[in-house]
GULO-917375 format. One line per 3 residues: number of its first residue (from 1); their letters; for each residue x, y negated, z negated of C-alpha. Coordinates in Angstrom, 1 decimal, decimal comma, always signed. Example, Ala and Ser with C-alpha at 12.3 -4.5 7.8 and 13.67 -1.06 7.14 Angstrom:
BEGIN
1 = as = +12,3 +4,5 -7,8  +13,7 +1,1 -7,1
//
This chain:
BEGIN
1 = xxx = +74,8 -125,1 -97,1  +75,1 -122,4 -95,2  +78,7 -121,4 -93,0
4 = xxx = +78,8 -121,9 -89,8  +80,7 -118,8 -89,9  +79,4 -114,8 -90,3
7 = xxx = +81,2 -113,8 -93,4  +80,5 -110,0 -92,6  +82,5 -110,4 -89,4
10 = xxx = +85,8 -110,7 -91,9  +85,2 -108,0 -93,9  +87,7 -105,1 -93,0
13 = xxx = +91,7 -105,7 -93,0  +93,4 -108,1 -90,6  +97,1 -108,0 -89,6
16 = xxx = +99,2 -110,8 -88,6  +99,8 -110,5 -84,6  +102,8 -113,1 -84,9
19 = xxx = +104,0 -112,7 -81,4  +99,6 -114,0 -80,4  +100,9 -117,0 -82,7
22 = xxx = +101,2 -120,5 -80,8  +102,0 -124,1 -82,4  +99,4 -124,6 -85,1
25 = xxx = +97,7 -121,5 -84,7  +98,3 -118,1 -86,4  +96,8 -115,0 -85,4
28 = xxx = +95,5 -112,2 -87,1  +93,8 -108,7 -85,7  +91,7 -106,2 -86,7
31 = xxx = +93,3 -102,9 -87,6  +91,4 -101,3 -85,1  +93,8 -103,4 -82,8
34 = xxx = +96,7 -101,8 -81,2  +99,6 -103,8 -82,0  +103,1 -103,2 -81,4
37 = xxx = +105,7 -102,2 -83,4  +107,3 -104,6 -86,0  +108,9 -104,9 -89,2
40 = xxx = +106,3 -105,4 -91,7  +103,5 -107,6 -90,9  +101,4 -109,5 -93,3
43 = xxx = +97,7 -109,7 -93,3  +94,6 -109,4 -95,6  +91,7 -106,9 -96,0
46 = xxx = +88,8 -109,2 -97,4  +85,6 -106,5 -99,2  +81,8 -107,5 -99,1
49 = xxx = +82,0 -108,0 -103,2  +84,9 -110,9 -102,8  +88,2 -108,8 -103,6
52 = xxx = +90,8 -109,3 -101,1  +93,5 -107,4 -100,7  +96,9 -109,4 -99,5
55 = xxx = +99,2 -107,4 -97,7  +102,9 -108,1 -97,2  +106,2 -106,7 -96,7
58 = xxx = +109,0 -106,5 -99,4  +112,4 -106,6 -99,6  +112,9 -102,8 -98,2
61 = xxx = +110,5 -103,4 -95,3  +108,2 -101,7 -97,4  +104,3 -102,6 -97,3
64 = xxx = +103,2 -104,8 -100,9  +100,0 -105,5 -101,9  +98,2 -108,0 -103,9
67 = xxx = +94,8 -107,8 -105,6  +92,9 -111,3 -106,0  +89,6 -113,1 -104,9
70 = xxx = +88,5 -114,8 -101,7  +85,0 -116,9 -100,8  +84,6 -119,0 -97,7
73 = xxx = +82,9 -122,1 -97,8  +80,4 -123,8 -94,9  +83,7 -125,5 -93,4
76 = xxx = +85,5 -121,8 -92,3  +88,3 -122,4 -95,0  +88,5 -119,1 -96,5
79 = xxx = +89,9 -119,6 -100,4  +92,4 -116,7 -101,7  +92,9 -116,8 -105,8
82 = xxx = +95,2 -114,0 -106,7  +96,8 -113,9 -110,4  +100,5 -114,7 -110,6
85 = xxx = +100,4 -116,8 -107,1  +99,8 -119,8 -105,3  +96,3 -120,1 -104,5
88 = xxx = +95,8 -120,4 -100,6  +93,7 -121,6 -97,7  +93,0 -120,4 -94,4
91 = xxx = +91,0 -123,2 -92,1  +89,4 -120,7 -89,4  +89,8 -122,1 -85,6
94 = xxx = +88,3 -119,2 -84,1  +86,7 -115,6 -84,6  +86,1 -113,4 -82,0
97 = xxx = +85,9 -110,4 -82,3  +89,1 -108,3 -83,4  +90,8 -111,5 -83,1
100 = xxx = +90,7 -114,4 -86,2  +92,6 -117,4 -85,5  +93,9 -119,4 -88,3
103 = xx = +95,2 -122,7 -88,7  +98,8 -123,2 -89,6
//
């Protein structure tokens, strides 16, 4: 079955826009989106061949990444495997454009 969802439209890196969020909803922007300034922000860059790249912020405010797997299924629930941690889920809401909305 086919996703209802472009997978292409996701590839490239997306940073968390926490101050977009709203109850239930986290949102996420393209790099090419100017955000504001702010102490690290998390996000993901997700590559045509299924590596994803998770990006957070360490102890020092310092940028940390992790190396792992992603797919998305027909539903828009992107799945995130990456060795040594819990395995997530995103459940997509909406994506338009430079904007990916995720639910929390």
């Amino acid at each position: 079955m086919k996703s209802q969802f472009d997978e292409t439209r996701l590839h490239g890196a997306w940073l968390h826009a926490h101050e977009e969020d709203e109850p239930g909803r986290m949102v996420f922007r393209a790099t090419t989106h100017q955000l504001p300034p702010a102490r690290g922000r998390s996000g993901y860059e997700f590559g045509p061949d299924g590596h994803v790249t998770r990006i957070g912020s360490g102890p020092t405010d310092r940028t940390t990444t992790a190396q792992g797997k992603w797919t998305l299924d027909p539903g828009g629930r992107i799945s995130i495997q990456t060795p040594g941690q819990q395995d997530e889920i995103l459940e997509i809401l909406a994506h338009d454009g430079d904007r990916l909305v995720i639910k929390t």
